[in-house]
PyMOL CGO cylinders between C-alpha atoms (Angstrom):
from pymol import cmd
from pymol.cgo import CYLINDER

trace = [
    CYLINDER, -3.34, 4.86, -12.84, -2.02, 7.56, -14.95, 0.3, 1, 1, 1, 1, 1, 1,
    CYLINDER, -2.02, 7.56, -14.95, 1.93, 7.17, -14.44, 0.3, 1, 1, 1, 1, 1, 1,
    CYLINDER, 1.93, 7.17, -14.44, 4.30, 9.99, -16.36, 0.3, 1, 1, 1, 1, 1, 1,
    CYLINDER, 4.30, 9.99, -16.36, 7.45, 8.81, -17.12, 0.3, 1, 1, 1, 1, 1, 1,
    CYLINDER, 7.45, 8.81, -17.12, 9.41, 11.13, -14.71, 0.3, 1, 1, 1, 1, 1, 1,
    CYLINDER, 9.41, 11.13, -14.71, 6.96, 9.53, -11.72, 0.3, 1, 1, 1, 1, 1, 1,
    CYLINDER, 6.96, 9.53, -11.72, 7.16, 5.96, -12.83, 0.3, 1, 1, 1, 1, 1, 1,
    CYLINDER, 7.16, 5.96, -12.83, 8.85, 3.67, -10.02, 0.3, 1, 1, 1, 1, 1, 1,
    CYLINDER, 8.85, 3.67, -10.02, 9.72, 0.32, -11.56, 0.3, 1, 1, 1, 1, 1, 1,
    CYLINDER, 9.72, 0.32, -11.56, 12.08, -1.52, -8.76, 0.3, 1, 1, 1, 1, 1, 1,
    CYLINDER, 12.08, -1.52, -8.76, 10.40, -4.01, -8.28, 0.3, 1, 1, 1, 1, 1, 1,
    CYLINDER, 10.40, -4.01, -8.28, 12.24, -4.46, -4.49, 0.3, 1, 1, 1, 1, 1, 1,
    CYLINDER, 12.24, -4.46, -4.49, 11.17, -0.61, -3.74, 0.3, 1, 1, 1, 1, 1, 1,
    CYLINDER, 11.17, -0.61, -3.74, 7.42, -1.24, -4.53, 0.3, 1, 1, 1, 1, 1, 1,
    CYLINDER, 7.42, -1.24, -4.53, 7.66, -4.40, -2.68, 0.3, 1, 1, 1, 1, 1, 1,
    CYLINDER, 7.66, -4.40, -2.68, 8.90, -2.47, 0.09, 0.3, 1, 1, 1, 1, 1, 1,
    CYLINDER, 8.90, -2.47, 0.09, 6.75, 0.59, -0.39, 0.3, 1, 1, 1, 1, 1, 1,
    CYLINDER, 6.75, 0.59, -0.39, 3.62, -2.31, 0.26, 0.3, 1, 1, 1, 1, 1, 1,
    CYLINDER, 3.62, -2.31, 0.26, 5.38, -3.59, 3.82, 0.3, 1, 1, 1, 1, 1, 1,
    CYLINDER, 5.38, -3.59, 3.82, 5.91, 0.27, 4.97, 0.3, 1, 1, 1, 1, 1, 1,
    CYLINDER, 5.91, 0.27, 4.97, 2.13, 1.37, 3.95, 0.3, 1, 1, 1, 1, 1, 1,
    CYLINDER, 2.13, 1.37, 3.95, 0.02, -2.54, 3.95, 0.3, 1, 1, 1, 1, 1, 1,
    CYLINDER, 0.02, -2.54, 3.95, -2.92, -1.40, 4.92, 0.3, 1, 1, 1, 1, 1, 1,
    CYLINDER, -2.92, -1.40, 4.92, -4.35, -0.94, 2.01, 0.3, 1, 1, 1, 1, 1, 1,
    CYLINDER, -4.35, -0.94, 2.01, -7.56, -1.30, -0.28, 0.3, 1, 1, 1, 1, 1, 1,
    CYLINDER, -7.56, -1.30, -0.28, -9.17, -3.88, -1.91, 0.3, 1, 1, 1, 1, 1, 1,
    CYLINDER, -9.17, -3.88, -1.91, -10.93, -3.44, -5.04, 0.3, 1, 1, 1, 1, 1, 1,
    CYLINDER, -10.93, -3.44, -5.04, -13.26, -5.77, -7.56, 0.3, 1, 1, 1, 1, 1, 1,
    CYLINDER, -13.26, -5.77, -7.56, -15.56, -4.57, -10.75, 0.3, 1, 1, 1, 1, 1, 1,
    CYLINDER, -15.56, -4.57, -10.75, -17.86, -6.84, -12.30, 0.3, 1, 1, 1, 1, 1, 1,
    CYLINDER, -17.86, -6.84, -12.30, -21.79, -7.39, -13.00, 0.3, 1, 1, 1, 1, 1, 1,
    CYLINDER, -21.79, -7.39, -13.00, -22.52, -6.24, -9.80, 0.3, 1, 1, 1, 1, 1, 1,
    CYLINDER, -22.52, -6.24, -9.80, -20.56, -3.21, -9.05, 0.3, 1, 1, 1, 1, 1, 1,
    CYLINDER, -20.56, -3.21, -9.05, -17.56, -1.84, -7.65, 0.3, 1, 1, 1, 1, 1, 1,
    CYLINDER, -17.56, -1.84, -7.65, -16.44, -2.42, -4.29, 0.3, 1, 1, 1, 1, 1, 1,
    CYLINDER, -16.44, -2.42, -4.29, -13.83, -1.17, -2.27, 0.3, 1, 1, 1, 1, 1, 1,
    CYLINDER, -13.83, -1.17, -2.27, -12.45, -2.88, 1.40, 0.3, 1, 1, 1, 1, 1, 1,
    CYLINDER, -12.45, -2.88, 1.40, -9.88, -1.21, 3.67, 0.3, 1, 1, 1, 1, 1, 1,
    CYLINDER, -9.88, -1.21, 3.67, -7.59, -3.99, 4.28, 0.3, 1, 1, 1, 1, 1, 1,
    CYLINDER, -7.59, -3.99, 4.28, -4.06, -5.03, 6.24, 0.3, 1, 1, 1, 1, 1, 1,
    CYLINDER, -4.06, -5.03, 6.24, -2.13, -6.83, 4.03, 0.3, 1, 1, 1, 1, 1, 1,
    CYLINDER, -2.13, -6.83, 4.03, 0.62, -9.14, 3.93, 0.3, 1, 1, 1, 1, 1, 1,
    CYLINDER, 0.62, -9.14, 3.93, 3.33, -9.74, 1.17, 0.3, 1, 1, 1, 1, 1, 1,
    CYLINDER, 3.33, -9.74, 1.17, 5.05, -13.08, 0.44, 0.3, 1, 1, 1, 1, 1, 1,
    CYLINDER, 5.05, -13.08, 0.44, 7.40, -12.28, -2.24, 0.3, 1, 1, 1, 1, 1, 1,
    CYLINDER, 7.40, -12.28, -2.24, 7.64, -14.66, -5.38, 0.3, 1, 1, 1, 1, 1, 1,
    CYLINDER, 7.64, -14.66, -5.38, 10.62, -16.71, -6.97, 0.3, 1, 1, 1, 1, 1, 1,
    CYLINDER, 10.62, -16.71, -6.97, 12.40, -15.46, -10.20, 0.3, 1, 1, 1, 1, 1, 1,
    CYLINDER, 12.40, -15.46, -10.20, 10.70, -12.81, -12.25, 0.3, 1, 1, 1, 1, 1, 1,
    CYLINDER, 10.70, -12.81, -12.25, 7.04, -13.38, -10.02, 0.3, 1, 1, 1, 1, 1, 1,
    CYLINDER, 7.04, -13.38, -10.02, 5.74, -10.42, -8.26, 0.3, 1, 1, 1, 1, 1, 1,
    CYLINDER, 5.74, -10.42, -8.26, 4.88, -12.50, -5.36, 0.3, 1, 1, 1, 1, 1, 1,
    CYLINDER, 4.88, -12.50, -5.36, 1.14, -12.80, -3.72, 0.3, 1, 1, 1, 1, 1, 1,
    CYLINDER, 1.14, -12.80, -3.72, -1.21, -10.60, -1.30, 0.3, 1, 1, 1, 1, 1, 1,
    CYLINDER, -1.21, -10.60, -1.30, -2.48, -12.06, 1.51, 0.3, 1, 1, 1, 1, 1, 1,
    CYLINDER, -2.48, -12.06, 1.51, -5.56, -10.48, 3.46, 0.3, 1, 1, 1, 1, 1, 1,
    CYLINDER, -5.56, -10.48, 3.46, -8.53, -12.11, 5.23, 0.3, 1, 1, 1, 1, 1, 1,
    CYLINDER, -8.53, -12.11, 5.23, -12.24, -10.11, 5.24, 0.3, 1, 1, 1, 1, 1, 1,
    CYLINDER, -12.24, -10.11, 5.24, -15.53, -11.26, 7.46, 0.3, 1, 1, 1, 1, 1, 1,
    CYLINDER, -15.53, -11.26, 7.46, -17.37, -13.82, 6.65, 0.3, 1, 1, 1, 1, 1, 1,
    CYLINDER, -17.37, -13.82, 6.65, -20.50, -12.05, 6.76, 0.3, 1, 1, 1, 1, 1, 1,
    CYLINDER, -20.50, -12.05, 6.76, -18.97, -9.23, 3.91, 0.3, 1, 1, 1, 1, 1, 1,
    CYLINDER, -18.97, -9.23, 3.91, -20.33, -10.95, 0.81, 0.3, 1, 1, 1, 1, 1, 1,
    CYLINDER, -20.33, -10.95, 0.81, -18.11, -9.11, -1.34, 0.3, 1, 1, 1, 1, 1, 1,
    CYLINDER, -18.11, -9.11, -1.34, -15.57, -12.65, -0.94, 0.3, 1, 1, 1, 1, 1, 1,
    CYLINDER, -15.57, -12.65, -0.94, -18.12, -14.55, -2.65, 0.3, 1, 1, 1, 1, 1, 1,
    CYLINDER, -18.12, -14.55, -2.65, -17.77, -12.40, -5.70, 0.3, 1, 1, 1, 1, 1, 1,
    CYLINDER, -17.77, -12.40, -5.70, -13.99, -13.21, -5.48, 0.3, 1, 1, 1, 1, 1, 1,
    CYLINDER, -13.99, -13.21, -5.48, -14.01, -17.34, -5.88, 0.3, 1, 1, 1, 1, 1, 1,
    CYLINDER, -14.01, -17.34, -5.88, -13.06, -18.69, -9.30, 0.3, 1, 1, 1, 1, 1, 1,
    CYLINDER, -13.06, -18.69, -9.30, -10.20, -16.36, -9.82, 0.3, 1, 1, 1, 1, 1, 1,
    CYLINDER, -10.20, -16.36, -9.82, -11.74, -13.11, -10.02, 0.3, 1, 1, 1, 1, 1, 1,
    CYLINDER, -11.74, -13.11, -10.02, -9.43, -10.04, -11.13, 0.3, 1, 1, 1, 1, 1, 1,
    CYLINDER, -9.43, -10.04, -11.13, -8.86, -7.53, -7.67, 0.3, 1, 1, 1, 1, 1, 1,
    CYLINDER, -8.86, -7.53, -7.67, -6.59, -4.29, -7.78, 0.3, 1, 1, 1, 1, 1, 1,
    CYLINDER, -6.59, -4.29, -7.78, -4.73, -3.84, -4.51, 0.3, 1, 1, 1, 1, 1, 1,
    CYLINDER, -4.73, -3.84, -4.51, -4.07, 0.13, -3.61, 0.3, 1, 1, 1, 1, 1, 1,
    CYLINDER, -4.07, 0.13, -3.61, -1.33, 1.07, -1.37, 0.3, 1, 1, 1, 1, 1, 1,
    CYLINDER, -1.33, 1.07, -1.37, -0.96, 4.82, -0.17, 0.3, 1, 1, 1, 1, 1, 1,
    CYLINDER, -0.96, 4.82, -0.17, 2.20, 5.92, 0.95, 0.3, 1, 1, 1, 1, 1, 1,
    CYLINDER, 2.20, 5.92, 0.95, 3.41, 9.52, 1.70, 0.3, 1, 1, 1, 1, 1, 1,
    CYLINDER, 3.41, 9.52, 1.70, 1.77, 12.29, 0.32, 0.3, 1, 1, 1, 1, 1, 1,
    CYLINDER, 1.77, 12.29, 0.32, 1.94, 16.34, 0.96, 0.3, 1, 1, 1, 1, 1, 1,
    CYLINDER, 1.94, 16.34, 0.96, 0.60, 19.84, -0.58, 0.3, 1, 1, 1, 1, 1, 1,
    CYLINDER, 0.60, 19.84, -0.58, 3.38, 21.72, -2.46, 0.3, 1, 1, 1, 1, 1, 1,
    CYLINDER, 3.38, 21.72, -2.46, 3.75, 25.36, -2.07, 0.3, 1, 1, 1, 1, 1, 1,
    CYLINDER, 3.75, 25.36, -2.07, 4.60, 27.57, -4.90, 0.3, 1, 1, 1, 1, 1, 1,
    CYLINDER, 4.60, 27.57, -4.90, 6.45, 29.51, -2.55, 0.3, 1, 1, 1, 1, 1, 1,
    CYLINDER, 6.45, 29.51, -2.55, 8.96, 26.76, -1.77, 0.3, 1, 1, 1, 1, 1, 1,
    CYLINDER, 8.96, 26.76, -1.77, 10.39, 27.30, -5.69, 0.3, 1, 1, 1, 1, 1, 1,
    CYLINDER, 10.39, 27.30, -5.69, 13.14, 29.53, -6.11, 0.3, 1, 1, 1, 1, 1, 1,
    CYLINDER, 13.14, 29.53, -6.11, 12.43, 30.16, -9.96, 0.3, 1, 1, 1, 1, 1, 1,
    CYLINDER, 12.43, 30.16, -9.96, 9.50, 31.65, -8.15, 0.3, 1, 1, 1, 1, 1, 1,
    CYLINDER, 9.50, 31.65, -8.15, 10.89, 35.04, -7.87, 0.3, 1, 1, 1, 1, 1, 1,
    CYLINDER, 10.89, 35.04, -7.87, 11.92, 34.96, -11.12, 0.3, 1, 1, 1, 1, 1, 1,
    CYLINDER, 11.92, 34.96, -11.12, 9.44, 33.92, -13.50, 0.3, 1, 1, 1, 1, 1, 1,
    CYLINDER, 9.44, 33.92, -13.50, 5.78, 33.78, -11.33, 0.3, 1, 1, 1, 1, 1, 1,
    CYLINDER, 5.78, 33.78, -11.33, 5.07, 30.46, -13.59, 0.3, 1, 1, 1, 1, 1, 1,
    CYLINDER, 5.07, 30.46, -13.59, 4.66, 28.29, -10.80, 0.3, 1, 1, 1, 1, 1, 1,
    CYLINDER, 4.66, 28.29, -10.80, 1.08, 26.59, -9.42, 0.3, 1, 1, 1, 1, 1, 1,
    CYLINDER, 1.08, 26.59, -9.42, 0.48, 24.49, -6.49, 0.3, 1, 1, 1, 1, 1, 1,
    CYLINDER, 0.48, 24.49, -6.49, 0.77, 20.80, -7.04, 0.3, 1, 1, 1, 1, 1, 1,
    CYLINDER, 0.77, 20.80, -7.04, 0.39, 17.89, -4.74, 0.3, 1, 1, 1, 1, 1, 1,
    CYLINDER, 0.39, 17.89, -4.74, 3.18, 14.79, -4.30, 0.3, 1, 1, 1, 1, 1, 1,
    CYLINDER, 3.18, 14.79, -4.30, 2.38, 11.50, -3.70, 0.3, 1, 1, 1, 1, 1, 1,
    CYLINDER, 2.38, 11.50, -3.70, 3.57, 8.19, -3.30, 0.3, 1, 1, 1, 1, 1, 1,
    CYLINDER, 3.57, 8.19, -3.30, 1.07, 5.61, -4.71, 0.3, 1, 1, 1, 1, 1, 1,
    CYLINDER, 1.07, 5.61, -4.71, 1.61, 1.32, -5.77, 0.3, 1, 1, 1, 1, 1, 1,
    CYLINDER, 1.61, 1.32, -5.77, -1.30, -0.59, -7.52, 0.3, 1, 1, 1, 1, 1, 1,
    CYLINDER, -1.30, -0.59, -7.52, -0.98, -4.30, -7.38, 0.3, 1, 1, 1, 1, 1, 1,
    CYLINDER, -0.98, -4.30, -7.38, -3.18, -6.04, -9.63, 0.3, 1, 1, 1, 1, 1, 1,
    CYLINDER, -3.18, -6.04, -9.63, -4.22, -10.02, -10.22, 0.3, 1, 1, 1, 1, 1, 1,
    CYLINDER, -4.22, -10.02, -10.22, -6.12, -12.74, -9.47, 0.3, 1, 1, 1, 1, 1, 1,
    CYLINDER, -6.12, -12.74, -9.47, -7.49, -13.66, -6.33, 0.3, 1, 1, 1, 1, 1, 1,
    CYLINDER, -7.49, -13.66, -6.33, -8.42, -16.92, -4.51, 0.3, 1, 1, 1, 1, 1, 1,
    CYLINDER, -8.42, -16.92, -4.51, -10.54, -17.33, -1.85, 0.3, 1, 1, 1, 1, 1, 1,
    CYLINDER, -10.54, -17.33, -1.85, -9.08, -19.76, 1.25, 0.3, 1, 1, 1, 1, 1, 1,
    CYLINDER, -9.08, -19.76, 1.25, -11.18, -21.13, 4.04, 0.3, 1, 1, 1, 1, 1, 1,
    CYLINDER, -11.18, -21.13, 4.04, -8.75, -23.55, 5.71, 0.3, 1, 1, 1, 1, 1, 1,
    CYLINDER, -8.75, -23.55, 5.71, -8.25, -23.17, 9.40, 0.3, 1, 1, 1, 1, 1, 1,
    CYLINDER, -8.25, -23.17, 9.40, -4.74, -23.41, 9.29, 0.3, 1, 1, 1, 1, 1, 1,
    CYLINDER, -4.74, -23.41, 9.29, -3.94, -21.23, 6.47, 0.3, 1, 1, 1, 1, 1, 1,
    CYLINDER, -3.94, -21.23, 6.47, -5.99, -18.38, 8.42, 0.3, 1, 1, 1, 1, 1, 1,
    CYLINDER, -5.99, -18.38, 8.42, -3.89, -18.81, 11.56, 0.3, 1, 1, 1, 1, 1, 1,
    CYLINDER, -3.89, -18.81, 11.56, -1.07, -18.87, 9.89, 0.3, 1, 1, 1, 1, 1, 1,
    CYLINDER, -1.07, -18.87, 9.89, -1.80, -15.82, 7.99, 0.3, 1, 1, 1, 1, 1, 1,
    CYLINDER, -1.80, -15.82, 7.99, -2.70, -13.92, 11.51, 0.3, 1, 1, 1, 1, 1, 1,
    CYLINDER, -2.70, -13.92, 11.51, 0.43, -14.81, 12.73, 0.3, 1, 1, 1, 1, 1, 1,
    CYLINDER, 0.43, -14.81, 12.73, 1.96, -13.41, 9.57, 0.3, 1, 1, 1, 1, 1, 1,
    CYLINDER, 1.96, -13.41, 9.57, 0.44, -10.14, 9.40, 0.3, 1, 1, 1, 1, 1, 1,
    CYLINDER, 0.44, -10.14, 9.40, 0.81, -9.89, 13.31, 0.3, 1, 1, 1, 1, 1, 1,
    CYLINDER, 0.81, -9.89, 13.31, 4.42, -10.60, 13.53, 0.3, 1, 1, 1, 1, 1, 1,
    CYLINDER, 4.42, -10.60, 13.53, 4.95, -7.89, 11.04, 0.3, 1, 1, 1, 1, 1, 1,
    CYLINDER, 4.95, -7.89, 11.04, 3.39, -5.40, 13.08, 0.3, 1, 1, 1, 1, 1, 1,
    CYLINDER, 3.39, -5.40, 13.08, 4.21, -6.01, 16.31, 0.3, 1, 1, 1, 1, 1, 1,
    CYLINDER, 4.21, -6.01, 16.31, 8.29, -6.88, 15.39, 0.3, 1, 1, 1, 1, 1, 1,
    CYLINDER, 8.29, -6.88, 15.39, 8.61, -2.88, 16.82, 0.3, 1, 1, 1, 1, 1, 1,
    CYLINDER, 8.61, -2.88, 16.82, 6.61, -3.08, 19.51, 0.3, 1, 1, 1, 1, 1, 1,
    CYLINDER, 6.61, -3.08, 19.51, 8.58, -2.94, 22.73, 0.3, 1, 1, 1, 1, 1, 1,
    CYLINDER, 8.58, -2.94, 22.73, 6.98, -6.33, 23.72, 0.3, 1, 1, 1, 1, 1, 1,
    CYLINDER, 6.98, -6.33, 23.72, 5.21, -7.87, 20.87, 0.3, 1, 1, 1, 1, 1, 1,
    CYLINDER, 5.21, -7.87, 20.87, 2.05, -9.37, 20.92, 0.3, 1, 1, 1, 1, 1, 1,
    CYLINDER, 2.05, -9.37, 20.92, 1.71, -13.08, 19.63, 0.3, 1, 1, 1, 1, 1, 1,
    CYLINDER, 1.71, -13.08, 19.63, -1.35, -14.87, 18.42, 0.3, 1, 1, 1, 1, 1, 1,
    CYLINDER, -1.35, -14.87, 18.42, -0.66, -17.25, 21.03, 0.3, 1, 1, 1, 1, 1, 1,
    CYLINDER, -0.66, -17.25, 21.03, -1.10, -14.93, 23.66, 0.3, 1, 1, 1, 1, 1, 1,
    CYLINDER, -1.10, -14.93, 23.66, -4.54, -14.88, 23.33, 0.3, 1, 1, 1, 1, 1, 1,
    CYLINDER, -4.54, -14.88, 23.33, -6.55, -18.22, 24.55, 0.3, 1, 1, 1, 1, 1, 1,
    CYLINDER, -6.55, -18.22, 24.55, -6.85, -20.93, 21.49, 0.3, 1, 1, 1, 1, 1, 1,
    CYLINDER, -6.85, -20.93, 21.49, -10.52, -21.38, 21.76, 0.3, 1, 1, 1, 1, 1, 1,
    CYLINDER, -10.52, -21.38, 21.76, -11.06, -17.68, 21.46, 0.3, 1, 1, 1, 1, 1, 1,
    CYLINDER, -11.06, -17.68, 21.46, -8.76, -17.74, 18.12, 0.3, 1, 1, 1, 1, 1, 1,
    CYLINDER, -8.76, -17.74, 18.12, -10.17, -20.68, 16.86, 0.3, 1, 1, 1, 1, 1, 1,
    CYLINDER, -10.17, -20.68, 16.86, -13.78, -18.53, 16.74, 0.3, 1, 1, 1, 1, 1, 1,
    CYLINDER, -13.78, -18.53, 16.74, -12.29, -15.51, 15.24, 0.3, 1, 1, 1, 1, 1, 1,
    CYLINDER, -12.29, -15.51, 15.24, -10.95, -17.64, 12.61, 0.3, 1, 1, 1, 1, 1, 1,
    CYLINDER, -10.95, -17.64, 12.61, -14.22, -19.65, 12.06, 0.3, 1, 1, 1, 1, 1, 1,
    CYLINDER, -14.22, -19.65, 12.06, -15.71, -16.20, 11.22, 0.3, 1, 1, 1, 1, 1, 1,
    CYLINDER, -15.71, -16.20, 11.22, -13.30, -14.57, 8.55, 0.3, 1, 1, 1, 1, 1, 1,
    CYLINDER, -13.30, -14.57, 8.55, -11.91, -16.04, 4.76, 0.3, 1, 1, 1, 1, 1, 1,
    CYLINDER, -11.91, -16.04, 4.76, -8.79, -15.82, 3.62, 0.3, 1, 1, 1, 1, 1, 1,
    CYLINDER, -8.79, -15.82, 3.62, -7.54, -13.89, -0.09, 0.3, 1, 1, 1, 1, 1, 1,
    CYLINDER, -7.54, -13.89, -0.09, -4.85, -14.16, -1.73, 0.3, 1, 1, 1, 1, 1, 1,
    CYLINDER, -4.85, -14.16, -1.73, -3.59, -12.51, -4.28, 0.3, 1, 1, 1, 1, 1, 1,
    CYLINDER, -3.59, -12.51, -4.28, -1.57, -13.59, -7.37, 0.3, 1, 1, 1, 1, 1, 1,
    CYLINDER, -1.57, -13.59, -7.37, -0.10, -10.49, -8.43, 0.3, 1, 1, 1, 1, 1, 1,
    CYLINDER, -0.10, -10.49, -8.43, 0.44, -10.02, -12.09, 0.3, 1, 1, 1, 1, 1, 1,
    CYLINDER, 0.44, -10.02, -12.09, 1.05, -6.50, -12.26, 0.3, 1, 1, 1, 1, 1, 1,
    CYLINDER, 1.05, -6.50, -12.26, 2.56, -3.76, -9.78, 0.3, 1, 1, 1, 1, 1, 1,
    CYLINDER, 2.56, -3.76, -9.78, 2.58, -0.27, -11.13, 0.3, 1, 1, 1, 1, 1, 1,
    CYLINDER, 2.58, -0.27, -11.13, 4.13, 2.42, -9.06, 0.3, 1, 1, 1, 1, 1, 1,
    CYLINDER, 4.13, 2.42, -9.06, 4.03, 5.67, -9.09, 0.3, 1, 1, 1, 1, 1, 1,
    CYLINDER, 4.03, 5.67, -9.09, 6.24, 8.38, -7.38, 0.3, 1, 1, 1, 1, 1, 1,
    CYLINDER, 6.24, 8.38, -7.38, 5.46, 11.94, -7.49, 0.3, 1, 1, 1, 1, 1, 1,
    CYLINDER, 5.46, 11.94, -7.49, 8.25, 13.59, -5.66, 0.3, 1, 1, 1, 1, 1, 1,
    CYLINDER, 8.25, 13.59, -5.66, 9.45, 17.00, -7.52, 0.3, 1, 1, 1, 1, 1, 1,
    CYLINDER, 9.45, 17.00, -7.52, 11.12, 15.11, -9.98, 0.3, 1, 1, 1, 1, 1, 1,
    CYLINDER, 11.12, 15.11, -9.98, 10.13, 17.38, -12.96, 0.3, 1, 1, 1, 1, 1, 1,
    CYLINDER, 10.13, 17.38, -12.96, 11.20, 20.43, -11.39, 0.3, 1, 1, 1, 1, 1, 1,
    CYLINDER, 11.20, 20.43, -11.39, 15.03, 22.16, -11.78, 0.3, 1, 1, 1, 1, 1, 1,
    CYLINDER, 15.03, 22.16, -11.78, 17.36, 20.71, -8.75, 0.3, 1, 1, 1, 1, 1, 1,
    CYLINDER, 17.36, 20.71, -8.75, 16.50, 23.79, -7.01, 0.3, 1, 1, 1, 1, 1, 1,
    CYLINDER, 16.50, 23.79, -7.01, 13.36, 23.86, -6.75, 0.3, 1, 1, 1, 1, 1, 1,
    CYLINDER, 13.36, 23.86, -6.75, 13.31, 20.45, -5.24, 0.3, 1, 1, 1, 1, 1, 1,
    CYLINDER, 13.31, 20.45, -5.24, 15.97, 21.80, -2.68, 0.3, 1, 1, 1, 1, 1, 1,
    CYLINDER, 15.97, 21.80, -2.68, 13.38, 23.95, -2.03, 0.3, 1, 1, 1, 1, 1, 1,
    CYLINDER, 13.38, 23.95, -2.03, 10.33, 21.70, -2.09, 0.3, 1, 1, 1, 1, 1, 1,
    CYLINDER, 10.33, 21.70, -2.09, 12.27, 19.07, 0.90, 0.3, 1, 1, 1, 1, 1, 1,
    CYLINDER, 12.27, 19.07, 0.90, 13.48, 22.38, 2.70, 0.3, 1, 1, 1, 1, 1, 1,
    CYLINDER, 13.48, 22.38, 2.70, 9.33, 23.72, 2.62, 0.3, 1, 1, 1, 1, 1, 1,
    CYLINDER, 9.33, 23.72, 2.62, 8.63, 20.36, 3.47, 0.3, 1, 1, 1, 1, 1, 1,
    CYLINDER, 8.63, 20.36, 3.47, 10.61, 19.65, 6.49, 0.3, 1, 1, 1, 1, 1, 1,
    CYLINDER, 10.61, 19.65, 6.49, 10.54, 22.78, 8.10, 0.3, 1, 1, 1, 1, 1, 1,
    CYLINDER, 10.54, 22.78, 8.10, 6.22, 22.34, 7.96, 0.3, 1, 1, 1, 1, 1, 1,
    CYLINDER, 6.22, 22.34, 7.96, 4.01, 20.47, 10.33, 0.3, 1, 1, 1, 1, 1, 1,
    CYLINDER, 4.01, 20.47, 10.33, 3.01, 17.03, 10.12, 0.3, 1, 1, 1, 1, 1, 1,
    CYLINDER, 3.01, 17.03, 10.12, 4.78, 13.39, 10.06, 0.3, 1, 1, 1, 1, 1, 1,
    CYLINDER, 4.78, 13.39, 10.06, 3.08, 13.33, 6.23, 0.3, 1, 1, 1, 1, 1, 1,
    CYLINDER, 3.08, 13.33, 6.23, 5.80, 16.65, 5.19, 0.3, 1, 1, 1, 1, 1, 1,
    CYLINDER, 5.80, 16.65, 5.19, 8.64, 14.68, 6.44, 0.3, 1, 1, 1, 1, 1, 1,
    CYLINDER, 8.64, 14.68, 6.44, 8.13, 11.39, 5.42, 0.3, 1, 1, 1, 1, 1, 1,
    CYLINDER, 8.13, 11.39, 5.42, 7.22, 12.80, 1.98, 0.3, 1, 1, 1, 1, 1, 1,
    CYLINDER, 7.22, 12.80, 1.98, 10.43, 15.32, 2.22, 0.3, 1, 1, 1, 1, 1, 1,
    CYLINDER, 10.43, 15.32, 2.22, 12.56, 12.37, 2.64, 0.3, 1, 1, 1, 1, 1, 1,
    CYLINDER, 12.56, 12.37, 2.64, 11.57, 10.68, -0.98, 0.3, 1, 1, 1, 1, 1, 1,
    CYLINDER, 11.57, 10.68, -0.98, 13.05, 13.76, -2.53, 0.3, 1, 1, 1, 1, 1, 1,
    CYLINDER, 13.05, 13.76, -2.53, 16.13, 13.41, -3.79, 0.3, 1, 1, 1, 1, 1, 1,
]
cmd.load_cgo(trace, "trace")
């Protein structure tokens, strides 16, 4: 991903954070027999020290693409955040000079690394309860794995494999009117808000 210095986001907590808000993301390998792309939910453990931490997702059995993945094969996670169509019109300079041209911002994290595949009963469950738990901590009454009878889980997890992800490298990239004067970015959040569409004000409230 092509990252300009102005849009490079390198806080390591943000981007971390940035994959828990937008997880579901997608899952890309590239080797001898193609590229292949998987929309995914995903689940972050974060690491100790300097580590980026790992990816944890789980795909069918019967998608073969897993069986490309054992031994370590290199995967690129994608994470899309926020993104929203920027109006010339929203720039005060504008008025002044006409040099303006429509742009787009965007909020964008690429996690790349190696990936294992995990068949282990117990690992699955526990990554279901994982990625559920996440999800359903907002829900007014949340939903629990255990809810559901434990013969019926125990098939659902007999049909999928686990992958996790070592990460080695998380790039980030946020394109938010940074390059522009401080008014014009005044003017981008103002466009933004004031427009249709939870996209605009999620997006409006990266600006700063």
């Amino acid at each position: 991903m092509y990252v300009p210095n102005h849009f490079k986001e390198e806080d390591q907590e943000k981007l971390q954070q940035y994959i828990r808000d937008y997880g579901f993301g997608l899952l890309v390998i590239a080797d001898d027999e193609g590229i292949e792309a998987n929309h995914v939910p995903f689940h972050l453990t974060s690491g100790a020290n300097d580590d980026h931490g790992y990816l944890q997702c789980h795909l069918a059995r019967s998608n073969p693409v897993w069986k490309r993945m054992q031994g370590g094969a290199q995967v690129l996670a994608i994470f899309q955040g926020p993104d929203a169509y920027v109006s010339p019109s929203w720039y005060p300079t504008k008025v002044e000079t006409g040099r303006v041209v429509p742009t787009w911002n965007y909020l964008a994290v690429h996690a790349q690394g190696s990936a294992r595949i995990i068949e282990d009963p117990s690992w699955l469950k526990h990554h279901l309860e994982q990625l559920t738990n996440q999800h359903e901590s907002q829900m007014v009454a949340p939903w629990s794995v255990d809810d559901a009878p434990t013969e019926f889980t125990e098939r659902l997890v007999q049909a999928i494999v686990g992958v996790e992800i070592k990460i080695e490298a998380l790039t980030g990239k946020l394109k938010a009117s940074q390059n522009q004067p401080e008014r014009n970015r005044a003017g981008v959040k103002d466009g933004l808000e004031t427009g249709e569409g939870a996209q605009n004000r999620a997006m409006a409230k990266l600006i700063s």
